[in-house]
C-alpha positions as CSV (number, residue, x, y, z in Angstrom):
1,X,-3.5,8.2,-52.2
2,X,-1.8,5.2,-50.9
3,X,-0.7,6.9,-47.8
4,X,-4.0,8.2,-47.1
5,X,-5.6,4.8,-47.2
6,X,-2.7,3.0,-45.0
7,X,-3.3,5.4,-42.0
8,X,-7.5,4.8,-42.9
9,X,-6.9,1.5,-42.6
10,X,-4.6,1.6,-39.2
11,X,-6.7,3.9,-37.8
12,X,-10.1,1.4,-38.1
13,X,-7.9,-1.6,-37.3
14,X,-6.1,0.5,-34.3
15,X,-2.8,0.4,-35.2
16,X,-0.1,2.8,-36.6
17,X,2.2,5.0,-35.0
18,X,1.4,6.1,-31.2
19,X,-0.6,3.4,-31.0
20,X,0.0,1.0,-28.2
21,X,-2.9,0.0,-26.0
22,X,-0.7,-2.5,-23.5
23,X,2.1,0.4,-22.8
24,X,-0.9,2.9,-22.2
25,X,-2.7,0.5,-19.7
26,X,0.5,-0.2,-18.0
27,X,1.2,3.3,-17.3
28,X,-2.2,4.0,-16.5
29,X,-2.4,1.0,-13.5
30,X,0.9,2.4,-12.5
31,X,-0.2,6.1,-12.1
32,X,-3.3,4.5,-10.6
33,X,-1.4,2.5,-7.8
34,X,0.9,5.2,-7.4
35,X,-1.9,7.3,-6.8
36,X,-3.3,4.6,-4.4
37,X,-0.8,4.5,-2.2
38,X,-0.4,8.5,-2.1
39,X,-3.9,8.2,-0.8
40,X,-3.5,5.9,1.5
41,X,-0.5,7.8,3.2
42,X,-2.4,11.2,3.4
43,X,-5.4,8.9,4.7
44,X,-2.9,7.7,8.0
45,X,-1.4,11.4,8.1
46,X,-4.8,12.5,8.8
47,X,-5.2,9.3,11.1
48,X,-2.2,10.2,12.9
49,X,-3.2,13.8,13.9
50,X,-5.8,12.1,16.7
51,X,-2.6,10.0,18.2
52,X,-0.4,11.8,20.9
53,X,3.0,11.8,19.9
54,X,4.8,11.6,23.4
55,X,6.6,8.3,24.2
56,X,4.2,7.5,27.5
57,X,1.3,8.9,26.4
58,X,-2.0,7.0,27.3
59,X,-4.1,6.1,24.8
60,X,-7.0,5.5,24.5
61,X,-9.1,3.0,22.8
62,X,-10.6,4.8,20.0
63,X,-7.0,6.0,19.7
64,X,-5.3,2.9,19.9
65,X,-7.4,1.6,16.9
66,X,-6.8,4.6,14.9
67,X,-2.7,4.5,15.0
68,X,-3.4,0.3,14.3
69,X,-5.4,1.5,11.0
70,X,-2.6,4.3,10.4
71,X,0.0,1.9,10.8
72,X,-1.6,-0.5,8.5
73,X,-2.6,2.0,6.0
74,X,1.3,3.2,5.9
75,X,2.2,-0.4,5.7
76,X,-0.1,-0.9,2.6
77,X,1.3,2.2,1.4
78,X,4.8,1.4,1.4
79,X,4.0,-2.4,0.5
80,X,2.2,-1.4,-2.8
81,X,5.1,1.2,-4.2
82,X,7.6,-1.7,-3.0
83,X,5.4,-4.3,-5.8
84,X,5.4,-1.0,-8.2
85,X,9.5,-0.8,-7.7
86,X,10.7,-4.4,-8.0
87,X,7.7,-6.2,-9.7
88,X,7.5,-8.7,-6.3
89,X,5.8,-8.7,-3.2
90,X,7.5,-7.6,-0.5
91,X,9.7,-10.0,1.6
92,X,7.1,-9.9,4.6
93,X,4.4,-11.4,2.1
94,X,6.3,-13.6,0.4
95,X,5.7,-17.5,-0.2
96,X,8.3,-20.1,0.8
97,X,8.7,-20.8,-3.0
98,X,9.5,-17.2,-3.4
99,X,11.6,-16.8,-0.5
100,X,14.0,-19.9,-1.9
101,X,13.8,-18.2,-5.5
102,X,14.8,-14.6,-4.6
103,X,17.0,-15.5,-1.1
104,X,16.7,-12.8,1.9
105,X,17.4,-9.3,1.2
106,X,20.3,-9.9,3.5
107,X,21.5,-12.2,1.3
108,X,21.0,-9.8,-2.0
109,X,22.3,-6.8,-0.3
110,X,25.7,-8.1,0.1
């Protein structure tokens, strides 16, 4: 009987075994950004079908704003798996207070 009322009690106070709201959350923003940014490449893929590919093409207007927006959107992309990765921003968005706290990537490579 005591067991029965333990897991009625966790069970109205939400807690007990496989209960862990925090760890749950934090996977679901990660499979949600994750997500994001799979989006967001398949979004410039389909950008980048309206681009020539040839190294002296002309372009366009129209298509001269579409590869900006598909280079941005890859850039976002890459940017926001980068934050998901190491738990920073990337280098490129960085503050100088960061930038002194972490060093250059050249500097952490080596």
């Amino acid at each position: 009987m005591r067991d029965f009322t333990r897991r009625l009690y966790a069970a109205f106070t939400n807690r007990g075994p496989g209960y862990d709201p925090p760890a749950r959350s934090e996977t679901d923003l990660r499979a949600a950004l994750a997500d994001l940014a799979d989006r967001w490449d398949r979004y410039a893929d389909r950008l980048a079908e309206g681009v020539p590919t040839e190294f002296y093409a002309d372009l366009t207007e129209p298509q001269l704003l579409e590869a900006a927006h598909m280079h941005a959107f890859r850039n976002a992309a890459s940017d926001l798996r980068e934050v998901e990765r190491t738990g920073r921003p990337p280098h490129a968005l960085m503050t100088d207070a960061e930038l002194e706290q972490y060093g250059a990537p050249e500097e952490a490579t080596s």
